[in-house]
PLY file of the C-alpha trace (Angstrom):
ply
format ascii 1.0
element vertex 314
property float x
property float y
property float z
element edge 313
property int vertex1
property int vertex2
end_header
6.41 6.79 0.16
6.54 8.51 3.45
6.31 6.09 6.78
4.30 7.59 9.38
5.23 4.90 11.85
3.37 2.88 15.04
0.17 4.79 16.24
-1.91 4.82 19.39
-5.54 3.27 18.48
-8.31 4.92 20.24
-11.32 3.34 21.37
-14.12 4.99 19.48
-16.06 7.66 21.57
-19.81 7.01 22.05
-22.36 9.28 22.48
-23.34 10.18 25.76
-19.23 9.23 27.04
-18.09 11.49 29.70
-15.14 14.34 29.04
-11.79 13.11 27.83
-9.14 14.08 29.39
-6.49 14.61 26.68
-3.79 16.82 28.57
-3.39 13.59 30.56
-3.69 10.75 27.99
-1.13 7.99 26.80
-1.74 9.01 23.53
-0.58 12.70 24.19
2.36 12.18 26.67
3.83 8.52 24.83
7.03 9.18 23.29
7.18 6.38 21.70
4.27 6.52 19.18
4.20 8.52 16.45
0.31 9.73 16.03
-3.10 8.60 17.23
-6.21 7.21 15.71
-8.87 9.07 16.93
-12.67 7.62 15.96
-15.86 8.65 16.85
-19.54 8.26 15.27
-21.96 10.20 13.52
-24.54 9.69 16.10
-22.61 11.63 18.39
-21.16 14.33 16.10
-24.38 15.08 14.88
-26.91 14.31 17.56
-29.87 16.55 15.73
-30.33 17.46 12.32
-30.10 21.77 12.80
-27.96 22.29 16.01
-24.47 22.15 16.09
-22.23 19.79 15.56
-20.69 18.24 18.54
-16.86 17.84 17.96
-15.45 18.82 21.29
-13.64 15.20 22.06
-12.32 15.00 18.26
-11.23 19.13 18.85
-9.36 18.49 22.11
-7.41 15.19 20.67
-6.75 16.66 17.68
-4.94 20.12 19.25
-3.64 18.19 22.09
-1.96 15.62 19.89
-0.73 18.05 17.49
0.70 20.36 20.30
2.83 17.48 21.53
4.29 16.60 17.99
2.21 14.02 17.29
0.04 13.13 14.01
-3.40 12.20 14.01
-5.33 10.04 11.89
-9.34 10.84 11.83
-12.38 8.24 11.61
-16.24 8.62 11.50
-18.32 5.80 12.09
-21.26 6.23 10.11
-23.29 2.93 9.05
-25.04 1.06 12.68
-23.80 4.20 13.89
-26.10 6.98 12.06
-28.54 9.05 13.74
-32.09 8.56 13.72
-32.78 11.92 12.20
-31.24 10.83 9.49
-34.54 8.90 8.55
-36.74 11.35 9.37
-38.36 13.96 7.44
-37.58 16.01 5.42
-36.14 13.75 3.02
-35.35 10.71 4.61
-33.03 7.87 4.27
-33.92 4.85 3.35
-33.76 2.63 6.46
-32.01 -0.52 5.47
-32.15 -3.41 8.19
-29.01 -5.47 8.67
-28.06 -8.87 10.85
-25.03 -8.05 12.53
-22.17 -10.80 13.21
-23.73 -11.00 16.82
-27.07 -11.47 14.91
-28.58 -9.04 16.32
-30.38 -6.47 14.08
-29.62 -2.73 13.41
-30.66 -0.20 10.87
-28.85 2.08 8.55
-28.65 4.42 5.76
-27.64 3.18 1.98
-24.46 4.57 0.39
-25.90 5.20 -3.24
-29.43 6.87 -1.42
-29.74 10.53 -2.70
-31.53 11.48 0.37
-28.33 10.08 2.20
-25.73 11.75 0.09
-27.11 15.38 0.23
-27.29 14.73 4.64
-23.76 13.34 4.57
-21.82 15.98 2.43
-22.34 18.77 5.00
-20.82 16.93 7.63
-17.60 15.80 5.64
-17.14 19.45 4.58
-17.21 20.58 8.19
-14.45 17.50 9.12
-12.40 18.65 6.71
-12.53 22.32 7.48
-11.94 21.68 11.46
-9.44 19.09 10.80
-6.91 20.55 7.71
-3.24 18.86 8.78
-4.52 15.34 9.58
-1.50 12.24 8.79
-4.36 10.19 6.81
-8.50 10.30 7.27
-10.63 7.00 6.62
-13.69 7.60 4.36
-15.32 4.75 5.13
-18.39 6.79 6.71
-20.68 4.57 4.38
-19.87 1.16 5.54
-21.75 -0.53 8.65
-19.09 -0.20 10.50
-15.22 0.65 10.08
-14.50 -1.63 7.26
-16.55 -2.16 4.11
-18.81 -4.76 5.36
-22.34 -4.39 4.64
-24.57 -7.93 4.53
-23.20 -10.80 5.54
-26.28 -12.94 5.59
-28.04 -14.25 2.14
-31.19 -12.87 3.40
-29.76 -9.34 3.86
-27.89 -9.69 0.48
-31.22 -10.83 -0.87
-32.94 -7.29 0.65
-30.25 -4.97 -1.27
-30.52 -6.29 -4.40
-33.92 -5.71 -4.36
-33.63 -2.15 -3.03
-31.07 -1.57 -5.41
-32.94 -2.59 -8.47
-35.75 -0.12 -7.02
-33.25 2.45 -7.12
-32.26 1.73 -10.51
-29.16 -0.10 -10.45
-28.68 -3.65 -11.95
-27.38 -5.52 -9.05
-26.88 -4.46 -5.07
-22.73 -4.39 -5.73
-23.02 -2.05 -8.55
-25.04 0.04 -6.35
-22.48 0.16 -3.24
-19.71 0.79 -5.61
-21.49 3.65 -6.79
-22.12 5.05 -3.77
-19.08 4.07 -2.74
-17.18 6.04 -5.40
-19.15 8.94 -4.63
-18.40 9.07 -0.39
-14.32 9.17 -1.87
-14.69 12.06 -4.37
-15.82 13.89 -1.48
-13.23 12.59 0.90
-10.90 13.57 -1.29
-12.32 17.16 -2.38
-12.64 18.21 0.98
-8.98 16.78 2.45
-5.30 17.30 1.44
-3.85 14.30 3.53
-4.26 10.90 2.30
-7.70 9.72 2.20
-8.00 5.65 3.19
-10.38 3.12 2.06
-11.08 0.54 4.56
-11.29 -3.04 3.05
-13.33 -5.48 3.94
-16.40 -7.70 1.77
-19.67 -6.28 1.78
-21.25 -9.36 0.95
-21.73 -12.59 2.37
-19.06 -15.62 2.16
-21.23 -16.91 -0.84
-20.00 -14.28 -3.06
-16.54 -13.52 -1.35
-15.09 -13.69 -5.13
-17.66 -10.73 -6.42
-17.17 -8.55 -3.84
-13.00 -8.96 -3.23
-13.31 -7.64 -7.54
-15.41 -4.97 -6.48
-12.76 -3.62 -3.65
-9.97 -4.45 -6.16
-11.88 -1.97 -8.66
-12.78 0.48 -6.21
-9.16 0.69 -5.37
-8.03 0.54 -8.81
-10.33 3.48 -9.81
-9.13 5.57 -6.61
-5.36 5.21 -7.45
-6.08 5.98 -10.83
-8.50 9.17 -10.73
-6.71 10.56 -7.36
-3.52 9.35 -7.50
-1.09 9.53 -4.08
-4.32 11.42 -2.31
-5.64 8.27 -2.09
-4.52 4.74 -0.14
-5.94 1.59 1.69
-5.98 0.01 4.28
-6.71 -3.73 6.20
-7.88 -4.13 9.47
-6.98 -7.42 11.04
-3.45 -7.44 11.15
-2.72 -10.27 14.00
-0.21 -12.42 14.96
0.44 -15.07 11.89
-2.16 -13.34 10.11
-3.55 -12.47 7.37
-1.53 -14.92 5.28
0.22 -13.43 2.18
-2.46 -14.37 -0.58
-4.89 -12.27 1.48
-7.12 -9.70 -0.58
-6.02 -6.90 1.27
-2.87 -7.90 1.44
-2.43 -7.95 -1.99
-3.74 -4.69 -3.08
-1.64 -2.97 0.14
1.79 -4.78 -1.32
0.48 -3.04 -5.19
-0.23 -0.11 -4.15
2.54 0.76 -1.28
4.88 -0.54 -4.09
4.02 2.29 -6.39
4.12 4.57 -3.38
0.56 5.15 -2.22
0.16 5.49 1.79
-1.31 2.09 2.95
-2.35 1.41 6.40
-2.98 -1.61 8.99
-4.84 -1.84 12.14
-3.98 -4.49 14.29
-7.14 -7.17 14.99
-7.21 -6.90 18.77
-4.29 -7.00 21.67
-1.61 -8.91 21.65
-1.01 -11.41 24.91
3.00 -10.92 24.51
5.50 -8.78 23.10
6.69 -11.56 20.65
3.33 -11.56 19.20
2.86 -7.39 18.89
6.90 -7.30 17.02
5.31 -9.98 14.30
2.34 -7.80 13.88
4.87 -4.85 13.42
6.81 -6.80 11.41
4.59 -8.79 9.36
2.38 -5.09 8.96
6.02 -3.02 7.71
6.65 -6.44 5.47
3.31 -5.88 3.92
4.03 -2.48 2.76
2.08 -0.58 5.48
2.75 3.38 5.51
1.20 3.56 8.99
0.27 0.83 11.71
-2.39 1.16 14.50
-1.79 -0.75 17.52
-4.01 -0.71 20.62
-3.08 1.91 23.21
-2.93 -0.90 25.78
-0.45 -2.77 23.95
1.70 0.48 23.38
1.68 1.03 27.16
2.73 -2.63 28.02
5.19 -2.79 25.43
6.91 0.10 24.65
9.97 -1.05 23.31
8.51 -3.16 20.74
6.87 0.12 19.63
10.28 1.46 18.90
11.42 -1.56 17.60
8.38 -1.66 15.26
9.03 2.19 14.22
12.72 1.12 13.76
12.13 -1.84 11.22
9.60 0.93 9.56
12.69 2.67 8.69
11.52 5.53 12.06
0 1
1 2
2 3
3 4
4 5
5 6
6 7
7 8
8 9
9 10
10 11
11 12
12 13
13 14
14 15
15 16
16 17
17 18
18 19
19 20
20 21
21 22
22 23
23 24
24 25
25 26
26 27
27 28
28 29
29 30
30 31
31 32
32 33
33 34
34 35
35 36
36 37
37 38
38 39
39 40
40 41
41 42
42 43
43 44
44 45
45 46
46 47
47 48
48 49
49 50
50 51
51 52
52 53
53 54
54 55
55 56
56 57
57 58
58 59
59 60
60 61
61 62
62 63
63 64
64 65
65 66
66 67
67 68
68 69
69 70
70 71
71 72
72 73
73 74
74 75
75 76
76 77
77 78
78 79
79 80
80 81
81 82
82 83
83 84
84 85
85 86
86 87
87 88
88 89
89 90
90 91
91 92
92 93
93 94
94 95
95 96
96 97
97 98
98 99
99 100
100 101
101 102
102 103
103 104
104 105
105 106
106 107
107 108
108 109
109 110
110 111
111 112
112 113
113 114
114 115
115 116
116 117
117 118
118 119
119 120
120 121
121 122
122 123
123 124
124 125
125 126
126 127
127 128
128 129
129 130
130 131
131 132
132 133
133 134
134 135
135 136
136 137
137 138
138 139
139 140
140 141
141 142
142 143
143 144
144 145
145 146
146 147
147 148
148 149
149 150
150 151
151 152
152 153
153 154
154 155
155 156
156 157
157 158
158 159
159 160
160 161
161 162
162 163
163 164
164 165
165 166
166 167
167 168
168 169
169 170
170 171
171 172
172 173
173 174
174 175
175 176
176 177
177 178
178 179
179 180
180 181
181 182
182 183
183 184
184 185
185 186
186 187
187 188
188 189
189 190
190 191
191 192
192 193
193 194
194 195
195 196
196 197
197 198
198 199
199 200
200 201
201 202
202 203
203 204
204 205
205 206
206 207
207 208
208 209
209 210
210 211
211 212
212 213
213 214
214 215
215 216
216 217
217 218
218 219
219 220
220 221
221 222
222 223
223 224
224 225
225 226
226 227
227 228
228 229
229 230
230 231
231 232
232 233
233 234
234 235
235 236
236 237
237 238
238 239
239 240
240 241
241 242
242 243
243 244
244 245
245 246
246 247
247 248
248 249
249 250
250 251
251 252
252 253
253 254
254 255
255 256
256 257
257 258
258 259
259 260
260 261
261 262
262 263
263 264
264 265
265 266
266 267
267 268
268 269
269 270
270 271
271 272
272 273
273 274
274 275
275 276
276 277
277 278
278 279
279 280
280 281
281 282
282 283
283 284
284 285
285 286
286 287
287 288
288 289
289 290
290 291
291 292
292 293
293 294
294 295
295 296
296 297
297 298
298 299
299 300
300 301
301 302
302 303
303 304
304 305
305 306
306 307
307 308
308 309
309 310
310 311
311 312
312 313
């Protein structure tokens, strides 16, 4: 299994953000990281349904990064973060409302929705045309956010099984899986670096066990029918945390074991160095391939950085 190392994590650009300056960026000039996470949203890439697509902060990262020796890692937020022509005609999404863990209320598009599928495919095609030597790519355009959390109220759980069933599935988690399944065949048709599933439970504490099989399946199914072009990943690596009987931690240890390319993203910053070397640690430990640590925390610290890339064998 090959180690990628300690990466630069990049807030994810918004619509509407000013330039980037890339020439001038930590993430460029660092020596001591060894790639950056760049993320951005679909709303942004894709701000109409005809014109073209808007990839100019994603372009400039990606050759500036790659220029200096770096890797990059690519993400696109779809979920919260989808366009509103998305649900317009013709053929539009089905517009699925959602609490948030703020509790406020947002809208997005469902995974297994036809409509959704034939708008989405386009768009991953072009990614993986403008971006062909990426380190890794996470596919989890489909979720509500960056992991694979989708209700986490009753209420909202009771919503998708209903527009599941309408759809013609038996239950709201066969459903996502489907859909699910589908968004990583074309992930992995349309890449040649490692394509990552980002864990998380779609589904609400009351059926933590259901959903936790549903991930182990999905990343069962990916091993199996795609083999090393295929990985996972946990975000929420943290000081102390997540404990070893973890889900994701888990399924990372089986799967970097038998050499897939598993990732971690750290939770948030870390106060001290002491804290950021046990995230290193505890994420290299784990069997983590590649580790994404704030960019703030890389500038503040950057010998832990090489310390981290140094217990990852870098």
């Amino acid at each position: 299994m090959n180690k990628l190392g300690i990466g630069n994590l990049m807030k994810q650009h918004n619509a509407g953000d000013p330039p980037y300056d890339w020439s001038n960026s930590y993430a460029v000039t660092d020596p001591h990281t060894k790639y950056t996470a760049i993320r951005t949203k679909l709303n942004d890439v894709q701000p109409t349904p005809t014109g073209p697509y808007n990839t100019q902060y994603a372009d400039d990262g990606y050759a500036a990064c790659l220029s200096a020796g770096k890797g990059v890692s690519f993400f696109l937020a779809g979920g919260v973060e989808t366009p509103e022509h998305y649900f317009s005609e013709p053929n539009p999404c089905y517009k699925f409302q959602v609490t948030e863990q703020s509790g406020a209320t947002a809208y997005m598009p469902l995974p297994f929705d036809p409509n959704w599928q034939r708008k989405i495919k386009p768009v991953i095609q072009m990614i993986g045309q403008h971006y062909p030597n990426l380190s890794y790519v996470e596919c989890n355009v489909f979720s509500r956010r960056e992991e694979f959390y989708f209700c986490d109220t009753d209420s909202d759980q009771a919503a998708l099984e209903s527009v599941a069933k309408s759809y013609g599935y038996p239950d709201a988690l066969t459903a996502l899986r489907k859909g699910a399944r589908w968004c990583i065949k074309q992930f992995c048709k349309n890449f040649q670096c490692p394509v990552i599933l980002v864990m998380g439970n779609p589904v609400p504490a009351s059926m933590k066990d259901q959903g936790e099989a549903m991930i182990a399946d999905l990343a069962a199914r990916g091993t199996s029918h795609f083999g090393f072009h295929f990985g996972v990943s946990s975000h929420g690596l943290d000081n102390n945390s997540p404990p070893p009987n973890s889900n994701g931690v888990i399924l990372i240890q089986k799967y970097s074991g038998q050499g897939y390319f598993c990732t971690y993203q750290l939770a948030k910053g870390q106060k001290d160095p002491t804290a950021l070397l046990d995230c290193f640690t505890r994420g290299d430990g784990y069997g983590a391939s590649a580790i994404e640590s704030y960019q703030g925390d890389n500038e503040a610290y950057p010998d832990v950085v090489d310390q981290g890339n140094a217990i990852m064998g870098l």
